[in-house]
C-alpha positions as CSV (number, residue, x, y, z in Angstrom):
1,X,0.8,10.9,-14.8
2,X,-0.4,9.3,-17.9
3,X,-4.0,8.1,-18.6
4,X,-5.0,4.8,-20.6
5,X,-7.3,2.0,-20.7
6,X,-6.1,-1.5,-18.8
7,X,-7.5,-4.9,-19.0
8,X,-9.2,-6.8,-16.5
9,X,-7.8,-10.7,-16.5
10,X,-9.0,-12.1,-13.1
11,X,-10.6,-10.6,-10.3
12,X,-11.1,-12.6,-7.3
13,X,-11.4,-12.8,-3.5
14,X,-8.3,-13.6,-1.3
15,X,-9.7,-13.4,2.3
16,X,-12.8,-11.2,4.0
17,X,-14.3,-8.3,1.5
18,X,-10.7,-8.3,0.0
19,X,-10.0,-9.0,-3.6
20,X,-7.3,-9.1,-6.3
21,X,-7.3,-7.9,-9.4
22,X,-4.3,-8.3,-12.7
23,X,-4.6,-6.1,-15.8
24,X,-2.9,-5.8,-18.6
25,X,-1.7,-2.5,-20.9
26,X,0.4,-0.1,-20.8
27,X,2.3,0.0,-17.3
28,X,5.3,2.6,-18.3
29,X,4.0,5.6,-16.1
30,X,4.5,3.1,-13.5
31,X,8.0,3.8,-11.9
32,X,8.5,2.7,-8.2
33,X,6.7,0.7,-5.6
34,X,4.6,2.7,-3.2
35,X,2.4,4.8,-6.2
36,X,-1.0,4.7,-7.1
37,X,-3.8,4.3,-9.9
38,X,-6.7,5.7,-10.1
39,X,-9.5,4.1,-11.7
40,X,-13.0,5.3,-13.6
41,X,-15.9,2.9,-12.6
42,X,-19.0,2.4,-14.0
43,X,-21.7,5.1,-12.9
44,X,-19.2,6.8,-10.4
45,X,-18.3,11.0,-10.6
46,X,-14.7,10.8,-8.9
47,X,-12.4,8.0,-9.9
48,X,-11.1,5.6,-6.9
49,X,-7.3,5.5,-5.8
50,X,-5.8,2.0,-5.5
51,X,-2.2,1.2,-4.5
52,X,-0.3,-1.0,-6.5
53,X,0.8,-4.2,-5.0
54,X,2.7,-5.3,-7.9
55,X,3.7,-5.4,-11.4
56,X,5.6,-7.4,-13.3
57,X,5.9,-6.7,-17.2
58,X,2.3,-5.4,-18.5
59,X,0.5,-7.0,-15.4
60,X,-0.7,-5.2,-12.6
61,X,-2.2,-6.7,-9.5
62,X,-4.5,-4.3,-7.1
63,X,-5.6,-5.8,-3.8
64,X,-8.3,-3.6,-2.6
65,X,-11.3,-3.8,-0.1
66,X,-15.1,-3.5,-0.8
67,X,-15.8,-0.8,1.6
68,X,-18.5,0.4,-1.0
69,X,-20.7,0.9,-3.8
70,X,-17.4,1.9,-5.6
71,X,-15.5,-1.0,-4.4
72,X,-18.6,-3.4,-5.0
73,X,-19.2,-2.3,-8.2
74,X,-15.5,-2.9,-8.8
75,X,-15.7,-6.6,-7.3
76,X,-18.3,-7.5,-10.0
77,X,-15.7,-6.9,-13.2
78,X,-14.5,-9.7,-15.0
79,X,-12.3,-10.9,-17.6
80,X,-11.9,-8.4,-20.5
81,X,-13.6,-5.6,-19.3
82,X,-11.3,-2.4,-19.7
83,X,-10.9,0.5,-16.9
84,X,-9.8,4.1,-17.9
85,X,-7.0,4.5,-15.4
86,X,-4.5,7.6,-14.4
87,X,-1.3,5.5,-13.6
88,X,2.0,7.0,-12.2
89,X,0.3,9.0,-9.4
90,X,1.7,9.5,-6.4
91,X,5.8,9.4,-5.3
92,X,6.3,5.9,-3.9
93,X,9.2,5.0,-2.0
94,X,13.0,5.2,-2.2
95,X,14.7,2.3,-1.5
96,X,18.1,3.6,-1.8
97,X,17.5,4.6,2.3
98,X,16.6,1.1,3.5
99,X,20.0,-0.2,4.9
100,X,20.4,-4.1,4.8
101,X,17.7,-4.9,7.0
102,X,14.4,-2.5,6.0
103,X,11.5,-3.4,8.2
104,X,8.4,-3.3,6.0
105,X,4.7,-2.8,8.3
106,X,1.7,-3.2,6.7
107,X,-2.2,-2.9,8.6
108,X,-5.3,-4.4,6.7
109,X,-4.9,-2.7,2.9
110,X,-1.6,-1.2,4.1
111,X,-0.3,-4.6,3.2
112,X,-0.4,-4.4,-0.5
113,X,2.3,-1.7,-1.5
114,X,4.6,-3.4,0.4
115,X,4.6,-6.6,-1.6
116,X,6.2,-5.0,-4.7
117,X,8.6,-2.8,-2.7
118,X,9.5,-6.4,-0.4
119,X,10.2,-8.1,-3.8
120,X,12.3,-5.0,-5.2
121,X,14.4,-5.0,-1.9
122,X,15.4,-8.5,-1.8
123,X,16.6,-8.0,-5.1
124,X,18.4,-5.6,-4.0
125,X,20.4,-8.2,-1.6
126,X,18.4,-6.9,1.2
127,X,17.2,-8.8,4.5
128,X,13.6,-8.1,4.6
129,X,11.2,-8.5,7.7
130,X,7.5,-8.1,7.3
131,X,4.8,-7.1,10.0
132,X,1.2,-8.4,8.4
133,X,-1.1,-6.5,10.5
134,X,-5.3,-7.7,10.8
135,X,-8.1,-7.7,12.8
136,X,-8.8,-11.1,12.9
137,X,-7.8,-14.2,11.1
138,X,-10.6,-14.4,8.1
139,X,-8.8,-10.9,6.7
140,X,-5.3,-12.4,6.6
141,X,-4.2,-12.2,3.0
142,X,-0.4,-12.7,1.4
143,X,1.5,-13.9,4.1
144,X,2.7,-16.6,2.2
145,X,3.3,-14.4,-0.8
146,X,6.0,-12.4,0.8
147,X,7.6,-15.5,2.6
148,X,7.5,-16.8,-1.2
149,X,9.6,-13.9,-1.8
150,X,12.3,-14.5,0.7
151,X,11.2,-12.2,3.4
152,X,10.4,-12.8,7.0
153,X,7.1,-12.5,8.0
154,X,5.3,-11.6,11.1
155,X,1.7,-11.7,11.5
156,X,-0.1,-10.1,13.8
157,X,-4.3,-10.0,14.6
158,X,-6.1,-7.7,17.2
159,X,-8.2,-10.8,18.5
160,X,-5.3,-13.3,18.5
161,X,-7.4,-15.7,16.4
162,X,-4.0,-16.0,14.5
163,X,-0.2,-15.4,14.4
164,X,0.3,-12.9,17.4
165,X,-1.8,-11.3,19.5
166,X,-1.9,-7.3,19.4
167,X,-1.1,-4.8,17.1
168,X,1.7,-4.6,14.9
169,X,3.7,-2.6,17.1
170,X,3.6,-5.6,19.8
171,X,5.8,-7.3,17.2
172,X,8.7,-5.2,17.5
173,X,10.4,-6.5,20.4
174,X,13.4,-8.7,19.6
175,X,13.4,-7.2,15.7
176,X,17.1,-5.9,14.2
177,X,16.2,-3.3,11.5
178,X,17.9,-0.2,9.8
179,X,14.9,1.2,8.6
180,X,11.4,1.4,8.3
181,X,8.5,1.2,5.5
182,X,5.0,1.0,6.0
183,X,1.5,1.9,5.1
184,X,-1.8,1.6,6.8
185,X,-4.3,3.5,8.6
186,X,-3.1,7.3,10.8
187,X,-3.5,5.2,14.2
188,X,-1.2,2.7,13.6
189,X,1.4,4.9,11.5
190,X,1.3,7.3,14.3
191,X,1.8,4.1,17.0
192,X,4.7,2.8,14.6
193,X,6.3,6.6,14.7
194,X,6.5,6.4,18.6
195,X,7.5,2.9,18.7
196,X,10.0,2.6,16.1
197,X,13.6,3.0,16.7
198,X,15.1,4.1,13.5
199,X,13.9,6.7,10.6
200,X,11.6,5.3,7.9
201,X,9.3,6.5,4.8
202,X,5.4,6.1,6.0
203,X,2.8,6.1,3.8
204,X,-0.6,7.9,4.2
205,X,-4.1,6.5,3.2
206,X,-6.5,9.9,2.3
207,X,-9.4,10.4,1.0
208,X,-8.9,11.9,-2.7
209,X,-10.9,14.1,-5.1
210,X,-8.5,14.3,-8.0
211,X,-5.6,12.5,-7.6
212,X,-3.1,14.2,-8.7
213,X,-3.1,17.4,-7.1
214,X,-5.2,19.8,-8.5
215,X,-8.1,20.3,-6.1
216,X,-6.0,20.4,-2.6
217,X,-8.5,17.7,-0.8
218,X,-5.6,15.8,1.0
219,X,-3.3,18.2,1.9
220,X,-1.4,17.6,5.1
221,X,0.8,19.9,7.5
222,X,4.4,19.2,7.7
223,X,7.3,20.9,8.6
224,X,8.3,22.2,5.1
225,X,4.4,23.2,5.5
226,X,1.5,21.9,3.2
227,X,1.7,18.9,1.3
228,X,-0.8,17.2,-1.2
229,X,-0.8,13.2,-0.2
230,X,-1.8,12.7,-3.9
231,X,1.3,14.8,-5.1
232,X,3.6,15.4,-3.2
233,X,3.5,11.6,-1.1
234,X,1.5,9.7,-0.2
235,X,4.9,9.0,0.8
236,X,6.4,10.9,3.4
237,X,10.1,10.7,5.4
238,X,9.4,9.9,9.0
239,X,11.1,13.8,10.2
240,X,8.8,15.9,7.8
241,X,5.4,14.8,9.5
242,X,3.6,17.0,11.7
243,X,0.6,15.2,13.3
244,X,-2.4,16.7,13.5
245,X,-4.8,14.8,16.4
């Protein structure tokens, strides 16, 4: 974990209450795809986490939702303002386990970690496929960003208004994959769990006091027993979860 100060250089919406945000600094704490920051905003106590969706060089782009006075205070920065962030948090996940063909499945803000770990595995000489998950159409975002990359992509919305009709796990029928990544919210990890055929890395979205593990707010059963989502994941292997209904 390190703390610094980062940059804001654009900050903008990309589809319903979602933005995207670049910043500049010091990225080194930053190791794998799947971590976290956790930024200080403006008149807030407890810092909010944000998944990387990429970086490249000294930039680093956050998609993130405004969900709420955090989030929407957040929205309003612009160019130049600096954020105290804790960078490095969290494990992020290990490539080295995808096969040729990693599936990656992402719902709503569950997309964004996947981009950087899509790009990373394509350079890797891997075939990637890519389940977009949404409720509807106006919340769509990066679909064409990870076809830029190379991958394949799926799309899927609850109300059919676009790409297919359903929920991410209707989209698995007729998919060849050697293993599976994906983020998003418990329901849907817990559908993909049951659904999928092979083992996979699934990350966990918790709420979070600290961070990085020092007040115990996310822990989680598994089978080598507690785990802090902060710390220990928010990535976890597919046969260590336990869950809890």
């Amino acid at each position: 974990m390190k703390q610094t100060v980062l940059t804001v250089q654009t900050n903008e919406p990309i589809a319903k209450s979602v933005y995207r945000m670049t910043l500049t600094g010091d990225l080194s704490a930053i190791t794998r795809p799947g971590q976290f920051v956790n930024l200080k905003l403006d008149g807030f106590y407890l810092r909010r986490p944000i998944s990387v969706c990429d970086k490249d060089g000294d930039t680093l782009t956050l998609i993130y939702k405004v969900v709420g006075d955090g989030t929407r205070t957040m929205a309003g920065y612009g160019k130049g303002k600096e954020i105290d962030c804790l960078l490095g948090l969290g494990n992020g996940y290990d490539t080295a386990l995808s096969g040729n063909a990693p599936l990656l499945v992402g719902g709503g803000v569950g997309v964004p970690p996947l981009f950087w770990l899509a790009r990373t595995l394509i350079a890797e000489g891997k075939r990637v496929t890519a389940i977009l998950g949404f409720n509807t159409e106006d919340e769509v975002f990066y679909e064409n960003e990870f076809r830029a990359l190379g991958a394949k992509v799926v799309v899927t919305t609850v109300d059919g208004s676009y790409g297919q009709k359903g929920f991410v796990t209707d989209a698995l029928a007729g998919l060849d994959y050697t293993y599976v990544y994906t983020c998003g919210p418990e329901p849907m990890l817990k559908a993909l769990y049951r659904a999928a055929k092979v083992d996979g890395q699934y990350s966990f979205e918790r709420r979070m006091g600290c961070g990085f593990g020092a007040c115990m707010g996310c822990t989680c059963k598994t089978v080598a027993g507690n785990k802090r989502i902060c710390r220990e994941g928010p990535v976890l292997k597919r046969g260590e979860i336990l869950w809890e209904d």
